[in-house]
Structures are given as structure tokens and as C-alpha cells.
N, CA, C and O of each residue as an XYZ file, in Angstrom:
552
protein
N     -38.095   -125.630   -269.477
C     -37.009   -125.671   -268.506
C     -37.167   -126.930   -267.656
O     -38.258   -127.371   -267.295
N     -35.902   -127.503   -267.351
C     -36.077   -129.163   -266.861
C     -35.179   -128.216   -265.225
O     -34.330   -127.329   -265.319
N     -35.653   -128.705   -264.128
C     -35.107   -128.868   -263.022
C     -35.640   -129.917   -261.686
O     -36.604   -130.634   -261.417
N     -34.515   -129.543   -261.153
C     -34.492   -130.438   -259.684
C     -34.739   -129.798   -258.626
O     -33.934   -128.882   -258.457
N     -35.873   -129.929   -257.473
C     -36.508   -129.984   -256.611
C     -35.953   -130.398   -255.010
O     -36.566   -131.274   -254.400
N     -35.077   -129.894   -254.543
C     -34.708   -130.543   -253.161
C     -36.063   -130.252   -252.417
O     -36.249   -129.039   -252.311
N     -36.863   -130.871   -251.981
C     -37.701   -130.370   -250.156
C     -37.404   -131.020   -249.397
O     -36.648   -131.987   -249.499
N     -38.122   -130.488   -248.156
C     -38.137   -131.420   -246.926
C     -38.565   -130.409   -245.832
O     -38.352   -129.196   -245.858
N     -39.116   -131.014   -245.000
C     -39.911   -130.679   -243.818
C     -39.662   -131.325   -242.256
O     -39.466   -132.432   -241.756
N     -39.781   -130.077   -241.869
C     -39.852   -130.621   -240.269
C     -40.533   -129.986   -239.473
O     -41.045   -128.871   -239.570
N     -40.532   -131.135   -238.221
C     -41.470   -130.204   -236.881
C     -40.579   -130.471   -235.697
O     -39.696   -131.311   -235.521
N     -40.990   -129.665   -235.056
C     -40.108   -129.680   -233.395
C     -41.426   -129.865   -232.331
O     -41.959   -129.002   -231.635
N     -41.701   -131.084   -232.442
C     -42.320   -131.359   -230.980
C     -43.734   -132.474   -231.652
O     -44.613   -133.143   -231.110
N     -43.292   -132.174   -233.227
C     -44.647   -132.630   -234.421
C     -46.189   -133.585   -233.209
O     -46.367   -134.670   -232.654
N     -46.825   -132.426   -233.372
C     -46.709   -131.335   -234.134
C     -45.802   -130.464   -232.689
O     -45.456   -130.676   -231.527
N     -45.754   -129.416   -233.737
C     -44.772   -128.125   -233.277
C     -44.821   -127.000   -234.353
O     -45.640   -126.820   -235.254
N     -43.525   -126.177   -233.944
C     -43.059   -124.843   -234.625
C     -43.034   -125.971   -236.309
O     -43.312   -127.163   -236.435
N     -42.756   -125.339   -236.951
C     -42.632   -126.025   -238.563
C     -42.428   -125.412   -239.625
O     -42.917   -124.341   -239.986
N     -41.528   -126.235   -240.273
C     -40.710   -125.380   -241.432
C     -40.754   -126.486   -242.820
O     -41.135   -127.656   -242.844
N     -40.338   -125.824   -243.674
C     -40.468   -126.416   -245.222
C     -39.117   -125.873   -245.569
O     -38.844   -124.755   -245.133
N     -38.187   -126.546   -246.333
C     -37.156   -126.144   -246.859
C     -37.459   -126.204   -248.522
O     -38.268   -127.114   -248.704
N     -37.112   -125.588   -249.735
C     -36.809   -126.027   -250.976
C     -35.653   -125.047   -251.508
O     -35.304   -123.871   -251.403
N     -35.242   -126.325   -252.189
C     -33.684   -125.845   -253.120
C     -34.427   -125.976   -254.584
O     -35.252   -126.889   -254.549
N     -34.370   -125.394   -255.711
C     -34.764   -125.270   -257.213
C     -33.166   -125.226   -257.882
O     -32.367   -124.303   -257.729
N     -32.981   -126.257   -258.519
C     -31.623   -126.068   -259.240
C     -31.990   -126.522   -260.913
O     -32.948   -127.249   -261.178
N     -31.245   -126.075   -261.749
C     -31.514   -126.062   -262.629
C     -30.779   -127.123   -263.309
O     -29.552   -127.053   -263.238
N     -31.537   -128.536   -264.249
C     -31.697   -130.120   -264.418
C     -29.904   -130.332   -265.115
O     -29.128   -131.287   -265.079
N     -29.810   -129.101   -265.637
C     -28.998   -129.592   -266.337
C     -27.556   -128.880   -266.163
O     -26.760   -129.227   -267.035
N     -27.106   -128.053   -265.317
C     -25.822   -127.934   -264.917
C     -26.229   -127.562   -263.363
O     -25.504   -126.737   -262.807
N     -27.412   -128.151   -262.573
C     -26.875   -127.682   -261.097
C     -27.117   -126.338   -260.283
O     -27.267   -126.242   -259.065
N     -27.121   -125.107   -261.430
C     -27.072   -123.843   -260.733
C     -28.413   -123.426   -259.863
O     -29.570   -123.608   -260.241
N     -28.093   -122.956   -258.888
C     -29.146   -122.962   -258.152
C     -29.956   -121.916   -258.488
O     -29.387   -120.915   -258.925
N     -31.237   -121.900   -258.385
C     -32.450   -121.006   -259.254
C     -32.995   -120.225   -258.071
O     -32.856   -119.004   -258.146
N     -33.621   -120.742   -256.939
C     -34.345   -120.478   -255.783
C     -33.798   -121.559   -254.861
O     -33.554   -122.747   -255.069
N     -33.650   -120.608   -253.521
C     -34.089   -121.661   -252.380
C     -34.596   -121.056   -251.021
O     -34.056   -120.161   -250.371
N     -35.461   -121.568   -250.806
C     -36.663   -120.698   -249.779
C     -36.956   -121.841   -248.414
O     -37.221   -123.043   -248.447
N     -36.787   -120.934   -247.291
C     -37.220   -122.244   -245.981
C     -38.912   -121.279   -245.690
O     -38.925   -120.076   -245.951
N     -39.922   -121.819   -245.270
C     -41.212   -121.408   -245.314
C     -41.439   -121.872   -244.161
O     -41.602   -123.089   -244.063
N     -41.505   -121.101   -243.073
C     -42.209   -121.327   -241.707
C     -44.094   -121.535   -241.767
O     -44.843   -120.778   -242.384
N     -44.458   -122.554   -241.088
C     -45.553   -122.996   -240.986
C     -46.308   -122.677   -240.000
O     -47.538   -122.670   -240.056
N     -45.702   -122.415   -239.116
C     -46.399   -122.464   -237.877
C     -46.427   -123.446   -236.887
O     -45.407   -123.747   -236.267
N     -47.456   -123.945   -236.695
C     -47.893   -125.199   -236.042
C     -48.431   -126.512   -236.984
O     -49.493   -126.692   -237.580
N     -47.096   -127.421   -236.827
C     -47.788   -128.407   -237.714
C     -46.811   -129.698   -237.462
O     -45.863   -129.624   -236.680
N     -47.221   -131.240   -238.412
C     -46.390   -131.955   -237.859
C     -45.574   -131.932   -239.198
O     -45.579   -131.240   -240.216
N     -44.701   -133.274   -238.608
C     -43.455   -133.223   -239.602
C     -44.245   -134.065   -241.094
O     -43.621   -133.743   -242.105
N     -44.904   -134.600   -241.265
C     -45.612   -134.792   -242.177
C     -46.507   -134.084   -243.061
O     -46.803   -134.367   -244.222
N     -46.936   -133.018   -242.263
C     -47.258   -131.845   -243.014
C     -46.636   -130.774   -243.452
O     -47.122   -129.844   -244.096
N     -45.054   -130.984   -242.930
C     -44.420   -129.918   -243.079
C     -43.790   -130.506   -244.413
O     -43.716   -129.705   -245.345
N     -43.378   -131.649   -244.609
C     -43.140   -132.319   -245.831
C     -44.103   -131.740   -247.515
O     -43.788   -131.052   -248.486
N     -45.054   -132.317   -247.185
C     -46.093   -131.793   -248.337
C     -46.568   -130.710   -248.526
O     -47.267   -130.423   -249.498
N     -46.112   -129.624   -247.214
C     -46.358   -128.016   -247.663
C     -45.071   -127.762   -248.440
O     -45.163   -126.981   -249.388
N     -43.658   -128.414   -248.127
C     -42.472   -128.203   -248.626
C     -42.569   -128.950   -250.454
O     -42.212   -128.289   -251.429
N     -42.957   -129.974   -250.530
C     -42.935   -130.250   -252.045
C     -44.376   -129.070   -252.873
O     -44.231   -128.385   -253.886
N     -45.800   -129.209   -251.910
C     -46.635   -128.176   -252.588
C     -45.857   -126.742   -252.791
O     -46.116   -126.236   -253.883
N     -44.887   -125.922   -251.904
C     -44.012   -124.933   -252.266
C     -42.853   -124.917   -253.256
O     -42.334   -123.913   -253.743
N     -42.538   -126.161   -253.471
C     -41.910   -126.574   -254.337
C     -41.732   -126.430   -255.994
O     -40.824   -126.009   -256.711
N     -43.365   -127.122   -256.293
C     -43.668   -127.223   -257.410
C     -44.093   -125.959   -257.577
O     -43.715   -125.433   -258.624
N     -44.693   -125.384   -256.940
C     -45.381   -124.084   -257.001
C     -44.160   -122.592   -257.300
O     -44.283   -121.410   -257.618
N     -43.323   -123.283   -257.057
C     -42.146   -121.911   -257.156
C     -41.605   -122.409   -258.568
O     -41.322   -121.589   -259.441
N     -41.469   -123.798   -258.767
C     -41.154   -124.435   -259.878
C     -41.738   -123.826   -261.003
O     -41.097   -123.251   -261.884
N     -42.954   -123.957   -260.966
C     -43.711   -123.649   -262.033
C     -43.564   -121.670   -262.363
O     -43.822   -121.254   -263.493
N     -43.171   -120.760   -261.323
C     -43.185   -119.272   -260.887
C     -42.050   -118.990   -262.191
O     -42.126   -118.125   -263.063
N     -41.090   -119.936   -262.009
C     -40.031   -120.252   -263.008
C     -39.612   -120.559   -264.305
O     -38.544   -120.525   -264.916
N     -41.051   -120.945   -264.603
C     -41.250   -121.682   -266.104
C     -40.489   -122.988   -266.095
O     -39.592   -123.276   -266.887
N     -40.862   -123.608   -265.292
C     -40.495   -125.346   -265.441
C     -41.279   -125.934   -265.647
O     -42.257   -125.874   -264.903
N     -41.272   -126.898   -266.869
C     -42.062   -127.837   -267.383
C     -41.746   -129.083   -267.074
O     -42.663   -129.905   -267.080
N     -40.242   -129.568   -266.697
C     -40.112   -130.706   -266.073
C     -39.719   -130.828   -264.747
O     -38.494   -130.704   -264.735
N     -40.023   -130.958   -263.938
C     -39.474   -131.479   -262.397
C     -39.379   -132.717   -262.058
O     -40.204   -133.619   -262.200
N     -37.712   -132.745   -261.326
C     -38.124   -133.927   -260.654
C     -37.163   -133.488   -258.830
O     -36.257   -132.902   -258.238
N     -38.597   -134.567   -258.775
C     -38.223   -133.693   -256.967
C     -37.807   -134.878   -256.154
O     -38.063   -136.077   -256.260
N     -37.092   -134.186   -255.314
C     -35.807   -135.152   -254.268
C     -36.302   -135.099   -253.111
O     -36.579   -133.945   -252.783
N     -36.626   -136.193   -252.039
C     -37.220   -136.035   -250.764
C     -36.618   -137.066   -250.147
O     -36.239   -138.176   -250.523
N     -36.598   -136.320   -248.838
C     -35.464   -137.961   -247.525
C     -36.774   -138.339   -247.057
O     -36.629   -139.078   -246.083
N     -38.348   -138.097   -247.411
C     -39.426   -138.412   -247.021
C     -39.800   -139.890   -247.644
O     -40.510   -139.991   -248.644
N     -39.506   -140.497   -247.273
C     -39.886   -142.065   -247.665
C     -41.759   -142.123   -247.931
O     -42.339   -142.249   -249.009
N     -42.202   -142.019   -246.925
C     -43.670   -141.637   -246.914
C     -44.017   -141.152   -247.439
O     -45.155   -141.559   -247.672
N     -43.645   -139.799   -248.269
C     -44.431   -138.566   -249.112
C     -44.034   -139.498   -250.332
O     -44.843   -139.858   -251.187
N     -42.645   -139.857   -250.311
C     -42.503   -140.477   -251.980
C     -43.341   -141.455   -252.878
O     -43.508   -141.433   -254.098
N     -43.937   -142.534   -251.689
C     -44.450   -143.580   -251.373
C     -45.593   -143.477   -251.864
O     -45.993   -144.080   -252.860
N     -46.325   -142.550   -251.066
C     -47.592   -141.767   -251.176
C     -47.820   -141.394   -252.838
O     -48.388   -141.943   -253.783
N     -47.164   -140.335   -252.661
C     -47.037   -139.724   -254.452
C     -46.531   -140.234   -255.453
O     -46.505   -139.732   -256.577
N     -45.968   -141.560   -255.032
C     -46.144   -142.836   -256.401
C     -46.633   -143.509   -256.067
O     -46.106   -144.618   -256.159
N     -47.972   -143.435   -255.432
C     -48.846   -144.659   -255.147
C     -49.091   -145.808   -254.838
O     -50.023   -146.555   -255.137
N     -47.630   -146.013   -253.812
C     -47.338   -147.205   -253.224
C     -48.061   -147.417   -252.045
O     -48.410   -148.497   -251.568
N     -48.262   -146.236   -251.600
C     -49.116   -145.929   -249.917
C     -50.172   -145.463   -250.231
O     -50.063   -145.099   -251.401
N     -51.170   -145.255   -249.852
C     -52.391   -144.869   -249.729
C     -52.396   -144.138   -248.911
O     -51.930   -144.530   -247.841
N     -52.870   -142.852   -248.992
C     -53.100   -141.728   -247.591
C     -54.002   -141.793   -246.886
O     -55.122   -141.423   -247.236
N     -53.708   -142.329   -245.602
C     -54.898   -142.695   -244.576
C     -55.322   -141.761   -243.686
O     -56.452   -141.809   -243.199
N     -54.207   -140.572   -243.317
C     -54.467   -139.472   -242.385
C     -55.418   -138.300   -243.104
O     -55.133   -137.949   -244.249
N     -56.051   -137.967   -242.716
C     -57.038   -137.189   -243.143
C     -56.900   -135.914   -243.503
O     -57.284   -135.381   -244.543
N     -56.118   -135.269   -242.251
C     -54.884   -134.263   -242.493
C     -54.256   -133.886   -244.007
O     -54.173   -132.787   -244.555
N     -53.931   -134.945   -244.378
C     -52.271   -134.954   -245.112
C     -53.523   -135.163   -246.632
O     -53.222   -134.772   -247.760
N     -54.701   -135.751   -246.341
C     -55.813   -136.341   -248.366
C     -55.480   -135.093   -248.789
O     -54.716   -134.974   -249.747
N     -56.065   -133.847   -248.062
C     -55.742   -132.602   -249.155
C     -54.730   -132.127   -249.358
O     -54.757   -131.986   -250.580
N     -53.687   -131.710   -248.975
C     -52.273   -131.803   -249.289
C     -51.573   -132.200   -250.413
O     -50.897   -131.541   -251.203
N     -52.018   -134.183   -250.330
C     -52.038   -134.833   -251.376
C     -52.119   -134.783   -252.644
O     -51.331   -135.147   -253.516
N     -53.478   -134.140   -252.706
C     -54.305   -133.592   -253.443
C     -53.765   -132.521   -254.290
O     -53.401   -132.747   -255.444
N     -53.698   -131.240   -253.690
C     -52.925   -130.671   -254.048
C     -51.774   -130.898   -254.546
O     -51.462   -130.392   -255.624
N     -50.897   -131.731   -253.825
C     -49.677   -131.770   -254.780
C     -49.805   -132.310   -256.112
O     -49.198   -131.879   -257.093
N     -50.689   -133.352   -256.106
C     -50.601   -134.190   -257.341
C     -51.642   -133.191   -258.647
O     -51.748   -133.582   -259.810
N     -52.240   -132.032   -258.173
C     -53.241   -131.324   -258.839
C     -51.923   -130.185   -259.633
O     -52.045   -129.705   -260.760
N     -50.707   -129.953   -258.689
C     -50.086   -129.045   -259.111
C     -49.039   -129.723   -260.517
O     -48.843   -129.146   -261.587
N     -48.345   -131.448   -259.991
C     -47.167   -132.363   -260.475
C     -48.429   -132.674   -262.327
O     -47.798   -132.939   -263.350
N     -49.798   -132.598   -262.416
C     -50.271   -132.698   -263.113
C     -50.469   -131.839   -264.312
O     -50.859   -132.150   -265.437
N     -50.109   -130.675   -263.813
C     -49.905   -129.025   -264.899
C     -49.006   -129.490   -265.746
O     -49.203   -129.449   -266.961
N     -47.594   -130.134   -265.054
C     -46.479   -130.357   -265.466
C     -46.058   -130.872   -266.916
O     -46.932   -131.640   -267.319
N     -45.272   -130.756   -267.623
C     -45.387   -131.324   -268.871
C     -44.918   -132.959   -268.202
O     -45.458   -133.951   -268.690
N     -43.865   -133.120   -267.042
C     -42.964   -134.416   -266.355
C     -42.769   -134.317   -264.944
O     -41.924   -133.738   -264.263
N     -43.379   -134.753   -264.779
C     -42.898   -134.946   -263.026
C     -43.149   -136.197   -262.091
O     -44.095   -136.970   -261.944
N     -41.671   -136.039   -261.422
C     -41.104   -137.246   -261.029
C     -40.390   -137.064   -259.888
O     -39.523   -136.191   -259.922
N     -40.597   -137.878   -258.563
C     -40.597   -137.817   -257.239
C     -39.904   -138.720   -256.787
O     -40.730   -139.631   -256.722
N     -38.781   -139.205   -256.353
C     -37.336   -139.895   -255.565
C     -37.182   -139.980   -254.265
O     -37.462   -138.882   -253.784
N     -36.900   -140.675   -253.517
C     -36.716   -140.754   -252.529
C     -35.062   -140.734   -252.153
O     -34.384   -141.565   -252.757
N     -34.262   -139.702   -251.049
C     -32.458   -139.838   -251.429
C     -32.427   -139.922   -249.951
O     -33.366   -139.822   -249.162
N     -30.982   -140.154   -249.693
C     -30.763   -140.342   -248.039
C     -30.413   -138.949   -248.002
O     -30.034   -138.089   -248.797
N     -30.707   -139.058   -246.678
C     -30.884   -137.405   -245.756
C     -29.496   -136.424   -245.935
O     -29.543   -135.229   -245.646
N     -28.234   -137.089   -246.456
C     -27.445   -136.611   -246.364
C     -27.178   -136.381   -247.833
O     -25.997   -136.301   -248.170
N     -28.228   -136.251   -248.858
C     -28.181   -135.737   -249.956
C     -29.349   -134.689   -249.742
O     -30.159   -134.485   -250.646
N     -29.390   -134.297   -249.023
C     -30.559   -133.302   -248.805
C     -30.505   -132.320   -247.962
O     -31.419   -131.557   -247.652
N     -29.238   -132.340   -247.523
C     -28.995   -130.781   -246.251
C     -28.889   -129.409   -246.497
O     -28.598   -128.597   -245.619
N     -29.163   -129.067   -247.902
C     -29.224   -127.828   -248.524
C     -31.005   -127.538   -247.798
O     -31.333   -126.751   -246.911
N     -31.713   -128.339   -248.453
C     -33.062   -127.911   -248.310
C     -33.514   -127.853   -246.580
O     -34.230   -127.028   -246.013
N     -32.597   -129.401   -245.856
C     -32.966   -129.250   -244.851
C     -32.713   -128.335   -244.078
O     -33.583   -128.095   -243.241
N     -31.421   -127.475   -244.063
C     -30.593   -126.316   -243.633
C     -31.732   -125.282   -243.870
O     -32.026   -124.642   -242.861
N     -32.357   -125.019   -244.878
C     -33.615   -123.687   -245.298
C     -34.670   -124.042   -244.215
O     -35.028   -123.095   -243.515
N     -35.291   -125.398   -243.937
C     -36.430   -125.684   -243.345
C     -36.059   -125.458   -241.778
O     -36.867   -124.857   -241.069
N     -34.672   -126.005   -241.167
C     -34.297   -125.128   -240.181
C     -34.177   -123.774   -239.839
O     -34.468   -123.276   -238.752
N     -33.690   -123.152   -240.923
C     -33.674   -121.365   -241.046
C     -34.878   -120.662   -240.517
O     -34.862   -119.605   -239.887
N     -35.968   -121.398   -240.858
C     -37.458   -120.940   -241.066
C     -37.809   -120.921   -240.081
O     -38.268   -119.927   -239.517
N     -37.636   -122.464   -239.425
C     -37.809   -122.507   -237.284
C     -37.164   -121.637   -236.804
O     -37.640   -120.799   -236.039
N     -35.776   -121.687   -237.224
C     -35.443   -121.200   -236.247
C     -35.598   -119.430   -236.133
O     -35.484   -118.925   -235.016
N     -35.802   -118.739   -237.077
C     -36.414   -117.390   -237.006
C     -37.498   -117.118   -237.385
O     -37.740   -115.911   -237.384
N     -38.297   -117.786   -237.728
C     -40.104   -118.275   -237.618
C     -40.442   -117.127   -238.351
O     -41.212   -116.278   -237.903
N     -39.894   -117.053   -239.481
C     -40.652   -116.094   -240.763
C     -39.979   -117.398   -242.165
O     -39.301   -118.416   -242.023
N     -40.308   -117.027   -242.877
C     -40.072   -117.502   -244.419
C     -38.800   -117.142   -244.940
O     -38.575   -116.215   -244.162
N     -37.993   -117.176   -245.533
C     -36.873   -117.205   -245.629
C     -36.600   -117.170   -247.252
O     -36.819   -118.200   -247.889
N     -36.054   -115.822   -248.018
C     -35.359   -116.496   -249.471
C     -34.320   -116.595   -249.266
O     -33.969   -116.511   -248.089
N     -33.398   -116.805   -250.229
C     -31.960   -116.788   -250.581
C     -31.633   -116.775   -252.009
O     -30.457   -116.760   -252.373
């Protein structure tokens, strides 16, 4: 199964309250599979990012997806996870880690960077999550 990956993350006060949004649609007509906002707790908006793609892939895979490719308004996480940036915060190495331990199971996976206004499905979930500070399906 080939699909697409919306995340994205935020914090209110980063750090702050914190949420993870993901949309799971399926690669090849769109239909939406899962979409879950995941309250964090206390965290910043950079961590709320890479808990949102690590929830990501991880629901991805719950699914039987062998290909992903995931969509982020995170310039930094994209950066990062195609190895343009180097992760310097100490915080965020295991995270990292993780994600790229999970994008590695994968038979394909592949990480984009889109403007924010291709991304308000997921961001709309990661708000949901703040704003009633439990986890959220749909």
C-alpha cells in the first residue's frame, strides 16, 4: 500500500501545551485512511513536529504501508531528515533517530517540505489536541 502522510506540530508558549496533527490518505486516489491530533503535553514546537511524523509513520505502518511519503510545513524536520541539517539540539538526536529507525522498515520513504496552506487538515488535528488536551481520532 503506497500513501501520503500530512503532519505537523505545534506548541503554545514552545515550549508549552503541544499537539501533533496526522492525516494518512491513501497515494493513489486521496481517500482518507486515518487522521489523529495527539496531545503531548509539554513540549516545544519542534518536538511536537517529530512526535507528529514519528506518529505518523507509526500509524502508517498499523495500516500496511510499504510506501510513504510524508508532507511537512516543517522546513527544519525536512531538512534534518534529508540530511541537509544536522541535528544539533540534543532534545530532538533521539526523535531523529527514531524517525529515521521507523522511515527505514519502509519498503520507500520520502519526506517534502509544502507551504502551510497545503497542510491545514493535519494542522486543524494538532490544534484539536490543544485545544481539548487528549488525543483525538477521526
Amino acid at each position: 500500500m503506497n500513501v501520503i502522510v500530512n503532519i505537523d506540530g505545534g506548541s503554545r508558549g514552545n515550549p508549552g501545551p503541544a499537539g501533533a496533527g496526522i492525516v494518512i490518505r491513501a497515494a493513489d486516489d486521496g481517500t482518507v485512511l486515518a487522521q489523529a491530533g495527539v496531545f503531548l503535553g509539554n513540549a516545544t514546537n519542534n518536538v511536537a513536529e517529530y512526535q507528529g511524523l514519528i506518529e505518523g509513520l507509526r500509524r502508517a505502518e498499523t495500516l500496511g504501508a510499504r510506501q510513504v511519503e510524508v508532507l511537512s510545513d516543517s522546513e527544519l524536520l525536512v531538512r534534518q531528515m534529508n540530511g541537509q541539517y544536522r541535528v544539533k539540539n540534543a532534545g530532538l538526536k533521539p526523535l531523529f533517530e527514531e524517525a529515521n529507525d521507523l522511515a527505514r522498515r519502509l519498503a520507500k520513504f520520502s519526506i517534502r517540505h509544502v507551504r502551510r496552506e497545503q497542510n491545514t487538515l493535519a494542522d486543524a488535528m494538532a490544534n484539536k489536541a490543544m485545544n481539548l488536551k487528549r488525543t483525538v481520532e477521526e
